[in-house]
N, C-alpha and C positions, 0 to 999 in steps of 0.2 A: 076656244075654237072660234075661227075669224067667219065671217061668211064669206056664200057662194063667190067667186072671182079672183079671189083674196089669194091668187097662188104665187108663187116664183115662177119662173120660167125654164120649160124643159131644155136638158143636156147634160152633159160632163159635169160632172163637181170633182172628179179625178179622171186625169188622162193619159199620168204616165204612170210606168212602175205597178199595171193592173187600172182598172176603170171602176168609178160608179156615176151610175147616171142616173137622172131622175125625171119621173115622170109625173107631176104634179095633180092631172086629169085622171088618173088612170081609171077611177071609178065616181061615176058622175056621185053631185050630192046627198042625193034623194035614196040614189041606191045605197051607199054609204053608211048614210044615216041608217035604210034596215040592217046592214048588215054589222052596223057596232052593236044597235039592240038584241040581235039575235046572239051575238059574239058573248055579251056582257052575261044570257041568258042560260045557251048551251051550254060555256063550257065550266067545267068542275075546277076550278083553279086551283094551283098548290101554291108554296112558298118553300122552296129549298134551303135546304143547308148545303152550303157549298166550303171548300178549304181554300183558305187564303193563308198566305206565308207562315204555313202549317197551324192556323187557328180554325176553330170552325167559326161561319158567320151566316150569316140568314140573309139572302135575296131582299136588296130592296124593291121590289117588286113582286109579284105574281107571274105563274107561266106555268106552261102543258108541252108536254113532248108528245107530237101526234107522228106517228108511223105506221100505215095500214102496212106494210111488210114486215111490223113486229120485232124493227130494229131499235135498240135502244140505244140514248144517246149517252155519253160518261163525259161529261169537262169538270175542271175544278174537284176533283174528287169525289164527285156524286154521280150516281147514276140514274137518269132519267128515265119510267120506265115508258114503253110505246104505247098510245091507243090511239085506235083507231079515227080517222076523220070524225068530225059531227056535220052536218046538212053544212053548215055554214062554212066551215074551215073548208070542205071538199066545194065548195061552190067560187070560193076566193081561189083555191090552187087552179080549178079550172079556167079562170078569167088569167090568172097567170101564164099558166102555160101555151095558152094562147095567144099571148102578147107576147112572151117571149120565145116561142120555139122552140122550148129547152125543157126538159123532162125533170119532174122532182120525184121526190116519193117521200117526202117528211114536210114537217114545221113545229118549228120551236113559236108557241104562239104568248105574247108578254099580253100581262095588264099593266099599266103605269097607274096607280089610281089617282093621284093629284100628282102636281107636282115635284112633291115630296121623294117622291120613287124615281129612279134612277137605273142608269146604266154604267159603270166603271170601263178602264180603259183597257180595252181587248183585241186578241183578234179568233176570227171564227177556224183558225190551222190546225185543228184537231186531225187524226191520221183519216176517221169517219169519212170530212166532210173530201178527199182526196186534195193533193199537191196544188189543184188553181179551182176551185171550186165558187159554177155560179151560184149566188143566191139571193133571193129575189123578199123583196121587204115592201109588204104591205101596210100602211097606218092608216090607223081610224081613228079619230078622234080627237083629244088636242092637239092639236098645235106643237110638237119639240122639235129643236135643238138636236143634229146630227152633226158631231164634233169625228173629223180625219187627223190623224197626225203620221208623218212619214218617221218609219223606225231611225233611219241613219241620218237625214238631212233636218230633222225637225215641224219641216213644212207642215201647217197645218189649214184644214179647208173647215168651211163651218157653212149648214146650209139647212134651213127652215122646212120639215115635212108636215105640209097638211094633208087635211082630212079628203081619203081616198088616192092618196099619191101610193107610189112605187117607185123604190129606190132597189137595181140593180146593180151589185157588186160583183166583180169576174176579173180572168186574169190571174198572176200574182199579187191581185190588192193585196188581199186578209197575210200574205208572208210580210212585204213591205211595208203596210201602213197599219194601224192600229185606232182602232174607234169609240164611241163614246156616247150615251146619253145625258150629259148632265143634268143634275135638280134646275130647275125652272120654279124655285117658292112661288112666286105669284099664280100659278098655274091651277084653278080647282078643279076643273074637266078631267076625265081618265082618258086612255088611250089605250088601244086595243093597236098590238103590233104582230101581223104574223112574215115569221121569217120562212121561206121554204127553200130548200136543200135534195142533193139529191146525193146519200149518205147511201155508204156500203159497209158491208159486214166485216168484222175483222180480219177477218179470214180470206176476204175476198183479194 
């Protein structure tokens, strides 16, 4: 993790075909910093078993499916079960929804523990998260690597998230584009990632 000033500069990192934009400030340092401690603290971490081209394989990483309306999430053939916010998780969706005007009711929240852990190439178009689905990505802590790749053209965008940014994705992104955490070996710092969503019931 770089120090205080150390940021990229807010805007677009995608602007057609869906948007993500980034907000490098979004949670000053100081606050930041309590808020990975508390993150690293509160929450009960798991590590999934997810199905990848019909194998089972183990999450390189840690994460929590939080849902105060008791929705649960299913990708990859696992089913994530919902709990409820913790002080901390409900204090970050609130500084969120504030900044963006836009209503969630979940978060998929990641530990990255070194850089070892990673994120594979996806995208978020679950039937849950609906058709252009905002969502809204807070990171604590090291320093990674946010890799875009456009599904038909190729294009690919790559842009540096530090400690207390937000990265907003909306639009057709998550149909068009496809994204990624790659390992960063050099990396010993963990990172604490929550994603927030605003996910409806099957039925809905």
């Amino acid at each position: 993790m770089s120090g205080p000033g150390l940021f990229p500069e807010a805007g677009p990192v995608v602007d057609h075909d869906g948007r993500a934009e980034l907000f490098p400030g979004f949670i000053d340092w100081e606050a930041a910093d309590a808020l990975l401690a508390r993150l690293l603290e509160e929450v009960a971490w798991e590590q999934a078993d997810l199905v990848m081209f019909g194998r089972k394989v183990t999450e390189p990483r840690m994460s929590v499916w939080y849902s105060p309306d008791g929705i649960d999430y299913v990708y990859s053939g696992t089913r994530r079960t919902a709990h409820p916010f913790t002080p901390a998780v409900a204090e970050v969706h609130r500084l969120v929804e504030e900044h963006t005007a836009a209503r969630f009711n979940s978060a998929l929240v990641n530990l990255y523990r070194d850089g070892n852990d990673r994120l594979g190439w996806h995208s978020d178009n679950e039937e849950i998260n609906g058709p252009e689905p905002t969502i809204a990505s807070v990171s604590l802590g090291a320093e990674r690597f946010f890799d875009l790749r456009h599904r038909d053209t190729g294009e690919t965008k790559r842009v540096l998230l530090p400690h207390g940014s937000l990265l907003v994705m909306s639009g057709p992104l998550q149909q068009r584009w496809v994204h990624q955490v790659p390992a960063m070996k050099k990396v010993r710092a963990p990172r604490v990632n929550l994603t927030f969503r605003l996910v409806r019931r099957p039925s809905d």
